[in-house]
Structure formats: C-alpha cells, structure tokens
N, C-alpha and C positions, 0 to 999 in steps of 0.2 A: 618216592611218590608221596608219601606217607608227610613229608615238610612241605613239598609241595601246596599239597592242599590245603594245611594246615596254615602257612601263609597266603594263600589263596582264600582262606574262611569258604572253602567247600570243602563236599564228604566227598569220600573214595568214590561213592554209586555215579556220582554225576559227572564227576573228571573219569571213569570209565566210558562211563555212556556219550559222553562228550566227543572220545576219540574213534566209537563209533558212527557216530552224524557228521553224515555227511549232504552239504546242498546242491540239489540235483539241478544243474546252471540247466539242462536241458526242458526241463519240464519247467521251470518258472519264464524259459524264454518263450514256451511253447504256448503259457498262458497269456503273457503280454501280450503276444499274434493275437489269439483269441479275440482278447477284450478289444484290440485296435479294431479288430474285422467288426466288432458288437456282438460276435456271435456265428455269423453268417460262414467263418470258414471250414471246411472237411478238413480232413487228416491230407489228401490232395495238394490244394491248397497252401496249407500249412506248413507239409513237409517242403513244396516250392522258398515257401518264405524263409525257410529254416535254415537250407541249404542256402540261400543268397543272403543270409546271417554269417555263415562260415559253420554250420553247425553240420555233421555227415546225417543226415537223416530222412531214409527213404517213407514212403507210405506206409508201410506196412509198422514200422516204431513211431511214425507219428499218430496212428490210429492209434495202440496198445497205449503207447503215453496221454490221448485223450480219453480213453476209456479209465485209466489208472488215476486221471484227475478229475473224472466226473466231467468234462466237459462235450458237447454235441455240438453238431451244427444246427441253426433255425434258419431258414430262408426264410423271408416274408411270402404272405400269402397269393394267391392270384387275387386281383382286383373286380371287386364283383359289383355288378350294376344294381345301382338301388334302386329300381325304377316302381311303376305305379306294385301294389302289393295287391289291390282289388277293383274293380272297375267302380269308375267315380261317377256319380250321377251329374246330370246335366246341372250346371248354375243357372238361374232364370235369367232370362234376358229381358235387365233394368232400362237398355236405352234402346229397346224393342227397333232396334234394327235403322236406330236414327242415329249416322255416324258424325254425323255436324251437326256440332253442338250451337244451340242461341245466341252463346256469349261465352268469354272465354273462365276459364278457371270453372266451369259447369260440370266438365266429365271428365276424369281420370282412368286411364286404364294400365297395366304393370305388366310385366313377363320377367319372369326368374328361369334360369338356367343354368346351368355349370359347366366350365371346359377346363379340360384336362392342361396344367402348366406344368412344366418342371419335374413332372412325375407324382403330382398331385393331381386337386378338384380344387378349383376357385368358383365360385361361387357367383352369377351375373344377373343383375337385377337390374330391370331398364321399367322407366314412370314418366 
C-alpha cells in the first residue's frame, strides 16, 4: 500500500478514506427526480419514478432519503383573486351622459380585463 501511494503521490489518509467512499447512485437519482419535478414531487411520487427507473424503493426510503438530502416538496400556491382592495369612488361623468359624439375621433373610452389562458392571467385591454 505503502508504493502504492507513493506512486500515486497521495498519503495513506486519503487512499484510506478513499476505499471508504462510496456514491450513493440512489440518492443522486433521487435528486435528479427532484430537480426534473422543480421541486413539486413527495417521497410518493418519487419512490413511483424511482421504481420505473429500475431502482427497489418503496415510500417510506424514498422519504428518509429526502429528508437525509434536505430535500421537501413545494406545491404552488392556490390562485388568489386580485380584485378591488377598497371601494373606489365614483369618476365624474365628463360626457354627462351624451353617448354620441359631434364628430369622430372626440371621445374615447377603454375597458381592461383579464382571463384566465393556459393556466395563467392575460391581461385584455379594449379602446
């Protein structure tokens, strides 16, 4: 051992420690999952994907293995309506109730709204 190392240009401690270390294919697959999901999957989850990886791993070592890598699940939150915050007073009424206009290009009026696309808010503005 002793030539070894010595041809190697390492110390005894680290070609020790060396044949100690070992990489735990389990838990660096169990991260990859993780990070593809963003985040979003359980030890549930998880242990599914892990198992149709080829890997034996029920819920209960896919939990203990995310707790032992610091890893959680985050779901996204429920989607919450932003709507008025306080009641809004009245805007005065500039075309006092005269809906035709003199001549054209005279009066402008807009409406914004938003609907729901894709699993978002778009945003709809009509003038």
């Amino acid at each position: 051992m002793v030539e070894l190392c010595r041809l190697l240009k390492i110390t005894r401690s680290v070609y020790s420690a060396s044949l100690n270390f070992r990489v735990d294919v389990k838990r660096l697959q169990l991260r990859e999952l993780h990070q593809q999901s963003r985040g979003a999957a359980g030890s549930r989850t998880l242990s599914l994907l892990m198992r149709q990886s080829g890997y034996n791993v029920v819920r209960w070592l896919a939990r203990r293995l995310m707790r032992e890598c610091g890893l959680a699940s985050r779901q996204p939150g429920k989607p919450r309506y932003r709507g008025e915050r306080e009641v809004s007073l009245a805007s005065p009424d500039l075309l006092k109730r005269q809906f035709k206009p003199s001549e054209p290009n005279r009066v402008w009026s807009g409406y914004i709204s938003y609907i729901k696309v894709n699993g978002g808010w778009c945003y709809l503005a009509l003038v």
